[in-house]
C-alpha positions as a Markdown table, in Angstrom:
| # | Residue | x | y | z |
|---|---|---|---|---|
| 1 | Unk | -14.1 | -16.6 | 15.2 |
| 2 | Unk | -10.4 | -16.4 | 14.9 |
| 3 | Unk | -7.9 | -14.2 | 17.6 |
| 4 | Unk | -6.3 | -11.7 | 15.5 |
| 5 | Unk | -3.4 | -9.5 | 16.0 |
| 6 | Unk | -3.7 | -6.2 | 13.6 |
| 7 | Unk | -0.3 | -3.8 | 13.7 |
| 8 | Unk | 0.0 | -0.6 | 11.8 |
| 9 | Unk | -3.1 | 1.4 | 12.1 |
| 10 | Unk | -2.7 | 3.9 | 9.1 |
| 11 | Unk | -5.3 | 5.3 | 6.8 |
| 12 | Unk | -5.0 | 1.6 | 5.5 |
| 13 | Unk | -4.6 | -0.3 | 8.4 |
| 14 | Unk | -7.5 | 1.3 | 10.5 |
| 15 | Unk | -10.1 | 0.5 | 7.9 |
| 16 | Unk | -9.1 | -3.0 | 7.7 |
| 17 | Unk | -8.7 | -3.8 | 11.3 |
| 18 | Unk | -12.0 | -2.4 | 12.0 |
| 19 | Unk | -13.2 | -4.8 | 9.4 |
| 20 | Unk | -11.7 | -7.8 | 11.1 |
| 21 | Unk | -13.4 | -6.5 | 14.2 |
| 22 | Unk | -17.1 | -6.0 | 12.4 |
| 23 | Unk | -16.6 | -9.7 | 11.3 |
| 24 | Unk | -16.4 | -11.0 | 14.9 |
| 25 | Unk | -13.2 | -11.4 | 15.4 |
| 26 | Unk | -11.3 | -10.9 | 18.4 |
| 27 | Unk | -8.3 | -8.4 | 17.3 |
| 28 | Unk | -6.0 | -7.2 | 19.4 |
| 29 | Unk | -4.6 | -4.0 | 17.8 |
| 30 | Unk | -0.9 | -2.3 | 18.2 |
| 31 | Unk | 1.0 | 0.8 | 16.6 |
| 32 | Unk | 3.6 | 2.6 | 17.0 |
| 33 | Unk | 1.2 | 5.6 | 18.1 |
| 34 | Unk | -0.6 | 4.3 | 20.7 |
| 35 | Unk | -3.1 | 6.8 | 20.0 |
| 36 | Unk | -4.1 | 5.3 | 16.5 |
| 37 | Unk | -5.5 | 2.6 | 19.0 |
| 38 | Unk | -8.1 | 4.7 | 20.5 |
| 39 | Unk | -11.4 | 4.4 | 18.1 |
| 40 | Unk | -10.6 | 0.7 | 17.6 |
| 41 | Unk | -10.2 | -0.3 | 21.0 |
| 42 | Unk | -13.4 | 1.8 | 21.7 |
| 43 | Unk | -15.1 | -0.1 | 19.0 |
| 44 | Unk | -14.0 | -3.3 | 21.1 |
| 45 | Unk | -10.8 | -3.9 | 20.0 |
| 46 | Unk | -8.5 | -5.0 | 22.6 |
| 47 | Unk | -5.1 | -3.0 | 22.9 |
| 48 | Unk | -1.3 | -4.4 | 23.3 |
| 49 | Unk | 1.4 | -1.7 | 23.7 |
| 50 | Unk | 4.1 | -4.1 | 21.4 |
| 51 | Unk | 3.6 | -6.1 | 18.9 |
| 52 | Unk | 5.2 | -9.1 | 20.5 |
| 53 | Unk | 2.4 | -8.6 | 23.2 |
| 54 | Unk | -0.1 | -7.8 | 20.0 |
| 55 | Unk | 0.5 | -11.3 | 18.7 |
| 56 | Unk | 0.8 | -13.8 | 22.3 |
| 57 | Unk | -1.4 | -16.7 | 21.5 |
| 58 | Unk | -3.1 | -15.3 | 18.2 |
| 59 | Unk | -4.6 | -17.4 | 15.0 |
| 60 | Unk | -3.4 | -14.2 | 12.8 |
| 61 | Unk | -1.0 | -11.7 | 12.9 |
| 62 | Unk | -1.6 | -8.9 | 9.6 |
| 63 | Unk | 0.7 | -5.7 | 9.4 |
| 64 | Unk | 0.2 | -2.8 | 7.6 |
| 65 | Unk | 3.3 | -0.5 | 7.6 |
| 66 | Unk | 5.0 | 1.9 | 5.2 |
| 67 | Unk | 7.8 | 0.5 | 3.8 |
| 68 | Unk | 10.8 | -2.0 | 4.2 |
| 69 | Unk | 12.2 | -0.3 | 7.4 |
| 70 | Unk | 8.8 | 0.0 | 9.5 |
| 71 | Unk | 8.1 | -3.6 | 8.3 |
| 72 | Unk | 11.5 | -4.7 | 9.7 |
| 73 | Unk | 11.3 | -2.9 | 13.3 |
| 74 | Unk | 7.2 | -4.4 | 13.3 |
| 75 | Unk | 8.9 | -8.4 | 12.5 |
| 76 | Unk | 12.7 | -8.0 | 13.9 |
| 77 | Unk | 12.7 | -5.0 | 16.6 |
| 78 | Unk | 13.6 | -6.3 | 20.6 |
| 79 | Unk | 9.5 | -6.0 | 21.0 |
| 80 | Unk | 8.2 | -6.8 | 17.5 |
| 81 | Unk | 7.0 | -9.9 | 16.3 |
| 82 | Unk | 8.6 | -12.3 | 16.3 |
| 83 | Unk | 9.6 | -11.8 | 20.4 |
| 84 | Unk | 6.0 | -12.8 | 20.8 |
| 85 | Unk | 4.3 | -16.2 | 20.9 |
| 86 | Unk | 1.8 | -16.9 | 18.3 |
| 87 | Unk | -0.8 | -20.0 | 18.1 |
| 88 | Unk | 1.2 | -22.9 | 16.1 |
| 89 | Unk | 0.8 | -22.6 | 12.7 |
| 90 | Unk | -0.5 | -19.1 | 13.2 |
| 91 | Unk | -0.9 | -17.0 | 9.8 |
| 92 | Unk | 1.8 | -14.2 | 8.9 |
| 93 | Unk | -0.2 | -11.8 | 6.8 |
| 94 | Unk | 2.0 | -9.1 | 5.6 |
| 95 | Unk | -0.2 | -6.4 | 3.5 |
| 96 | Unk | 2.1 | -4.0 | 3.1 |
| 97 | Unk | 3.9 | -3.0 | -0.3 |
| 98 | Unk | 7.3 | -4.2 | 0.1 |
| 99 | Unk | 10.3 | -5.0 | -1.7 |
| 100 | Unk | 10.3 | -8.4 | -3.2 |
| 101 | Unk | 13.4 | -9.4 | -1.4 |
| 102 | Unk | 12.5 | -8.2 | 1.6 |
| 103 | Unk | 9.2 | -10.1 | 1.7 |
| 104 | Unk | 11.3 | -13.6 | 0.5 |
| 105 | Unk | 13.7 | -13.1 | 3.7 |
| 106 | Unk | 10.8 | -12.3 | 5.8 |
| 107 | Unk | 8.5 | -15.0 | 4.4 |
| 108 | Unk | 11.7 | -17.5 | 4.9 |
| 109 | Unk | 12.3 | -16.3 | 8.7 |
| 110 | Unk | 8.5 | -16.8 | 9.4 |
| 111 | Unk | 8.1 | -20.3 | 7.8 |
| 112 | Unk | 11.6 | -21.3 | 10.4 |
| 113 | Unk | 9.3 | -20.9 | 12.9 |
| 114 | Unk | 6.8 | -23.0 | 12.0 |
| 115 | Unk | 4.4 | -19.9 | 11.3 |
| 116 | Unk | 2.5 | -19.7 | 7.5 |
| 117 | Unk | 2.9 | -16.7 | 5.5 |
| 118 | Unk | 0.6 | -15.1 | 3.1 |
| 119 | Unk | 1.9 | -12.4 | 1.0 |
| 120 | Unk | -0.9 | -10.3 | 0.3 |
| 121 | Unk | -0.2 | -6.3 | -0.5 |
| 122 | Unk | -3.8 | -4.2 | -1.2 |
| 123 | Unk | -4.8 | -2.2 | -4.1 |
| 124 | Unk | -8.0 | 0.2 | -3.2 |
| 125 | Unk | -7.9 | 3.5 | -1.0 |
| 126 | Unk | -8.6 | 4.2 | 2.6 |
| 127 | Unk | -12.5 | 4.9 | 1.8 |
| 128 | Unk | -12.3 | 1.3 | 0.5 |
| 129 | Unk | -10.2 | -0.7 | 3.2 |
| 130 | Unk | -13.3 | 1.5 | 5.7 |
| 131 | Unk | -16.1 | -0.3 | 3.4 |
| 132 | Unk | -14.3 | -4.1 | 3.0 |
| 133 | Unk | -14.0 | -3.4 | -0.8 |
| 134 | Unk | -10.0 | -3.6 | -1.0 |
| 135 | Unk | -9.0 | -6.4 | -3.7 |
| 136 | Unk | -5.9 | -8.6 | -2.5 |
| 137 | Unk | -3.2 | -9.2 | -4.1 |
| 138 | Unk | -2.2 | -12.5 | -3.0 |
| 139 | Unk | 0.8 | -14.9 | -3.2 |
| 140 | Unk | 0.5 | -18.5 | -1.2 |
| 141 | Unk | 0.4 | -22.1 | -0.5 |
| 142 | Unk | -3.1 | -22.9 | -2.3 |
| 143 | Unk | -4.1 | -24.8 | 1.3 |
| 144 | Unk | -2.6 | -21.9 | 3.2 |
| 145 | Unk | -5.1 | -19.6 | 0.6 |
| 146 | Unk | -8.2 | -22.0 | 1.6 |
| 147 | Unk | -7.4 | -22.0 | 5.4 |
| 148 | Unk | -7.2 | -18.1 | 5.5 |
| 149 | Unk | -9.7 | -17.3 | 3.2 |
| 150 | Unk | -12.0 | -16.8 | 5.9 |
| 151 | Unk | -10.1 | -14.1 | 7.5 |
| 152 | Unk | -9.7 | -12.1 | 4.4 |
| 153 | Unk | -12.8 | -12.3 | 2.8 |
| 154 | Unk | -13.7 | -9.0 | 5.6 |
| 155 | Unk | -10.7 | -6.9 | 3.6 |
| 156 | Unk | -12.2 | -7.1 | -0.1 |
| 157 | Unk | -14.5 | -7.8 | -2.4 |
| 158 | Unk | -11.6 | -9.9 | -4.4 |
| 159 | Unk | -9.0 | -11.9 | -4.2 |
| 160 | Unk | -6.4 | -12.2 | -6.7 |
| 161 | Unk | -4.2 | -15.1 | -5.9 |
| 162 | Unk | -1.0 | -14.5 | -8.6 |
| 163 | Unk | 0.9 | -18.3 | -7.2 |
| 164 | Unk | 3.1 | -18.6 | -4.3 |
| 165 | Unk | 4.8 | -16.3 | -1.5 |
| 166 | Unk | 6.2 | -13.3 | -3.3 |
| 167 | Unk | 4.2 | -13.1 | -6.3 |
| 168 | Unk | 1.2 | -11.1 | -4.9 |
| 169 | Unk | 4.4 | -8.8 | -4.0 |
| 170 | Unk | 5.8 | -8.3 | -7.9 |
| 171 | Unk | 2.2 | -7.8 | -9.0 |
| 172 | Unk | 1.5 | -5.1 | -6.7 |
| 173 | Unk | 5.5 | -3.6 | -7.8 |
| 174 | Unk | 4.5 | -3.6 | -10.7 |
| 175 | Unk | 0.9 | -1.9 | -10.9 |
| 176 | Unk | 2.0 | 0.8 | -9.2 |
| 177 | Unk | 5.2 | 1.8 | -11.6 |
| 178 | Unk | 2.6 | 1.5 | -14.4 |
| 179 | Unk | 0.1 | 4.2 | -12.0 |
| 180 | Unk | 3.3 | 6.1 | -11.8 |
| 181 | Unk | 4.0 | 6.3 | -15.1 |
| 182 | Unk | 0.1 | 7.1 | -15.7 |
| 183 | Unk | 0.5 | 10.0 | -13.5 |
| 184 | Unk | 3.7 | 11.5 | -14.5 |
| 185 | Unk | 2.5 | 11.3 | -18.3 |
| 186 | Unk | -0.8 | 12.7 | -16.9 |
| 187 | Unk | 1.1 | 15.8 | -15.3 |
| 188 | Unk | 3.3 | 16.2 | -18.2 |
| 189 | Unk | 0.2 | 16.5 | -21.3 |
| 190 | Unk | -1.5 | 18.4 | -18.7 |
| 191 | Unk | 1.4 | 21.0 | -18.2 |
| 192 | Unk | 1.6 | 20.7 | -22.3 |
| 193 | Unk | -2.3 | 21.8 | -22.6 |
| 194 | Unk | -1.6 | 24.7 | -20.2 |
| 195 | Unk | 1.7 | 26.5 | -22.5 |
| 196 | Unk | -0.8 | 25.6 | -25.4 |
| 197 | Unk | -3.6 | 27.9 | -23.5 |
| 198 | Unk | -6.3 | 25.4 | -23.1 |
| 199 | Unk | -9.0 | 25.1 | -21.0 |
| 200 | Unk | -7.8 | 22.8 | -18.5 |
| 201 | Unk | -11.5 | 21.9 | -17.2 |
| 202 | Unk | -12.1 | 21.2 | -20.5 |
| 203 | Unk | -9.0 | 19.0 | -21.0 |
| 204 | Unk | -10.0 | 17.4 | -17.7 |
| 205 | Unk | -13.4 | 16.2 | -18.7 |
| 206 | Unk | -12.2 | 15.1 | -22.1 |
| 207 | Unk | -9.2 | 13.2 | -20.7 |
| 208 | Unk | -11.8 | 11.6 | -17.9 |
| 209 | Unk | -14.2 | 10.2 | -21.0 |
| 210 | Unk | -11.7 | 9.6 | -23.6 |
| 211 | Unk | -9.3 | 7.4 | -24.4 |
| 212 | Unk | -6.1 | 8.1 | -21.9 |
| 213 | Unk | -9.1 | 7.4 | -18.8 |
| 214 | Unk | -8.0 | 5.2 | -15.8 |
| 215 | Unk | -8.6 | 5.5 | -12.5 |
| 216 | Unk | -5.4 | 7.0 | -11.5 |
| 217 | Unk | -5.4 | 9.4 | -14.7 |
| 218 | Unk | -9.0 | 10.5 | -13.5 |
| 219 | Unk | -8.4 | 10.7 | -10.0 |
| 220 | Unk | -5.0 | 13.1 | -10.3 |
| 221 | Unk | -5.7 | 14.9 | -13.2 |
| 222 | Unk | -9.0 | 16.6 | -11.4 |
| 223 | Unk | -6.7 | 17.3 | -8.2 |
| 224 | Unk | -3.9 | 18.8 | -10.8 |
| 225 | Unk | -6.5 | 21.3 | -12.7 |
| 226 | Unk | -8.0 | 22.4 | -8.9 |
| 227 | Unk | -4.3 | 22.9 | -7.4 |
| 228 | Unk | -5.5 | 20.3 | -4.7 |
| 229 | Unk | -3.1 | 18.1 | -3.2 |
| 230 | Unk | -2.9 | 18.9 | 0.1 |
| 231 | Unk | -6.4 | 17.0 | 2.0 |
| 232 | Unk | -7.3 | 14.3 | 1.4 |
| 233 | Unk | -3.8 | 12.7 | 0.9 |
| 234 | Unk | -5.0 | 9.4 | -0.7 |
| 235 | Unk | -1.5 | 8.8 | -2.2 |
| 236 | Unk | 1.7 | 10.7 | -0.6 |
| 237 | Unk | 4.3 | 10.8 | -3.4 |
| 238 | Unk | 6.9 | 9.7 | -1.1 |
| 239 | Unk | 4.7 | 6.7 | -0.9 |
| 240 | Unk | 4.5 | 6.6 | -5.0 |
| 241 | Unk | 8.6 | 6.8 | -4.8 |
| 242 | Unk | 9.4 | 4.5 | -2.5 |
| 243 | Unk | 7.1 | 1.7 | -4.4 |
| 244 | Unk | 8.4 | 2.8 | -8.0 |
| 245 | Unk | 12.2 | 2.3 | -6.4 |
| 246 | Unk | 11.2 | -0.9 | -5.0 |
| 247 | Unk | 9.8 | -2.0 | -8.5 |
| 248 | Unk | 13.2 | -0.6 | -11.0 |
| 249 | Unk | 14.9 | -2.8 | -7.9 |
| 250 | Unk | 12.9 | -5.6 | -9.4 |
| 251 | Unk | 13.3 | -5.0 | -12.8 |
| 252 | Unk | 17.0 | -4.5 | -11.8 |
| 253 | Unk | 16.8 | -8.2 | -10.3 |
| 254 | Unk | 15.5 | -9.7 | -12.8 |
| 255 | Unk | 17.3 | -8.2 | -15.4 |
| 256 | Unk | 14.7 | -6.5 | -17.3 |
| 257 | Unk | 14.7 | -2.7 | -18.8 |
| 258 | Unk | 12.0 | -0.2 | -17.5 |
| 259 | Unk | 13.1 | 3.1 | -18.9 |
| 260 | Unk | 9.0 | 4.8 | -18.5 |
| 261 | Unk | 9.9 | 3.5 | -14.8 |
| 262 | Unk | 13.2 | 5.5 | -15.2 |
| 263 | Unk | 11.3 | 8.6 | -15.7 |
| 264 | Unk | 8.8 | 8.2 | -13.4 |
| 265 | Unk | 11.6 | 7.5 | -10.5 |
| 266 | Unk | 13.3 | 10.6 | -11.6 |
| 267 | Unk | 9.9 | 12.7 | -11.9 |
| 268 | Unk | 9.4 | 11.9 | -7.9 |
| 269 | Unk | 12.3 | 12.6 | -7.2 |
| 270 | Unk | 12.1 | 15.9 | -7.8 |
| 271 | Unk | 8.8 | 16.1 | -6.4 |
| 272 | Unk | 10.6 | 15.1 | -3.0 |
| 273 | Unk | 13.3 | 17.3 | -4.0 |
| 274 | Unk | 11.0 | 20.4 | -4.0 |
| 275 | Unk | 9.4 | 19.4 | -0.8 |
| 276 | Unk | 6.1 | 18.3 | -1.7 |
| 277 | Unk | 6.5 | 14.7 | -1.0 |
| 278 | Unk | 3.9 | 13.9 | 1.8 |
| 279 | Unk | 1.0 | 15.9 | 0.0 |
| 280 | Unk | -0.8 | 14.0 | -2.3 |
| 281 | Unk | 0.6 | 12.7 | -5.5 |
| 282 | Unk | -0.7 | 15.2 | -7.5 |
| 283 | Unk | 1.4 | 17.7 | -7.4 |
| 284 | Unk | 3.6 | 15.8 | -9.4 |
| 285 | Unk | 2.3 | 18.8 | -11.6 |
| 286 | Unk | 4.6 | 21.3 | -10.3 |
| 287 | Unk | 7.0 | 19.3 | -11.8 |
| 288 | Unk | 5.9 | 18.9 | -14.9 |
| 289 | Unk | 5.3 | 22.6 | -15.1 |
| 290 | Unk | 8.3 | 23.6 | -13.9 |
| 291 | Unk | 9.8 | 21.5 | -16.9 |
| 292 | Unk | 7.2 | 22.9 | -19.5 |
| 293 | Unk | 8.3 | 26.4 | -18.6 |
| 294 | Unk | 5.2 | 27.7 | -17.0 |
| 295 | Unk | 4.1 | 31.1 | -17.9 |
């Protein structure tokens, strides 16, 4: 079994360390809350108060943060990451949605120190990183895939590997502008049925069998018709903004158009606007109402 360092123990993280730890590893988890730690370290988890501590003499180090920011303070802060001492050749395995060129400086500053990285952001929802049924999204070496297979086949139930370091990255960019643009179209023909006097239960059901049906179209529209976004939050739409900014930022890079992505970037910002940005995604329908004119 492999020595592990898991840091960032959200509602993603702590299902996925507690994975590792069910597998046999022996994981050494840190967070910026030390409380986070708790149910992990009772489950036999050891517990580090940095991450530079997290990660002295480990096979692994994974991190699960937020965004660019957190991800930089967890790699580059005066205790983080990289102020710690790995195995040789130990596995950098950053799960967290980032910005693609964030994860190619990061990637670069991790293979200067003789470290592999593994670019590998997560689609699935807490309830899923909990039962090991997360699919990875994975950019990497082919040998660096084969050699840390082992230690990711806890997380998921598949593995997508897209080609090398970064590409896991624009897959994941890119997936969730297209959920975003699901949802906000979603939120808008909802707010539609409503000024037309449907029965939204019964536009809910037909929209959940028929042909506009996704996950992410199902999911939100049943929390839109209930008025429910507040627990669970499965999907903050700060979250949702910050990833459909870091994927026009791609498009922007690469020189490519994304006008629904235009849209969608502008519909979450006034969801953050209004002050509904850390409930659940969902209530991108206030929006969308408030547009529509509601009654």
């Amino acid at each position: 079994m492999a020595r592990i360092a898991f840091v960032g123990l959200g509602r993603m993280g702590q299902g996925m360390a507690g994975r590792l730890l069910a597998a046999g590893h022996d994981v050494t988890v840190s967070n910026r809350t030390a409380a986070a730690c708790e149910p992990l370290v009772a489950a036999g988890a050891r517990f580090a108060p940095t991450a530079a501590e997290a990660v002295r003499g480990v096979d692994a180090v994974f991190v699960m943060v937020s965004d660019d920011d957190a991800s930089r303070a967890v790699w580059l802060g005066a205790d983080g990451v990289f102020a710690g001492e790995p195995a040789l050749g130990a596995f950098a395995v950053e799960c967290s949605t980032l910005s693609s060129a964030w994860v190619a400086e990061l990637s670069s500053a991790v293979r200067e120190r003789g470290w592999r990285y593994v670019d590998c952001p997560v689609t699935g929802l807490p309830d899923a990183a909990a039962a090991g049924r997360l699919t990875l999204l994975i950019g990497a070496g082919p040998g660096d895939l084969q050699d840390v297979r082992p230690l990711l086949e806890p997380l998921a139930t598949e593995l997508v590997h897209f080609g090398p370091v970064g590409a896991g990255t624009a897959y994941k960019l890119i997936v969730n502008l297209i959920g975003a643009v699901q949802i906000a179209g979603v939120a808008e023909g909802l707010a539609l049925a409503e000024r037309a006097g449907l029965d939204l239960e019964q536009v809910e059901q037909a929209l959940a069998s028929g042909q506009a049906a996704s996950p992410q179209v199902v999911r939100n529209v049943r929390r839109m018709v209930a008025d429910d976004h507040a627990d669970p939050v499965t999907f903050s739409g700060r979250l949702r903004r910050k990833d459909v900014a870091y994927a026009m930022r791609l498009a922007a890079e690469l020189g490519a158009a994304a006008p629904f992505g235009e849209v969608a970037l502008g519909t979450l910002d006034d969801l953050l606007a209004s002050g509904l940005g850390e409930v659940n995604e969902s209530a991108v329908i206030e929006v969308a109402r408030r547009r529509a004119g509601r009654p």
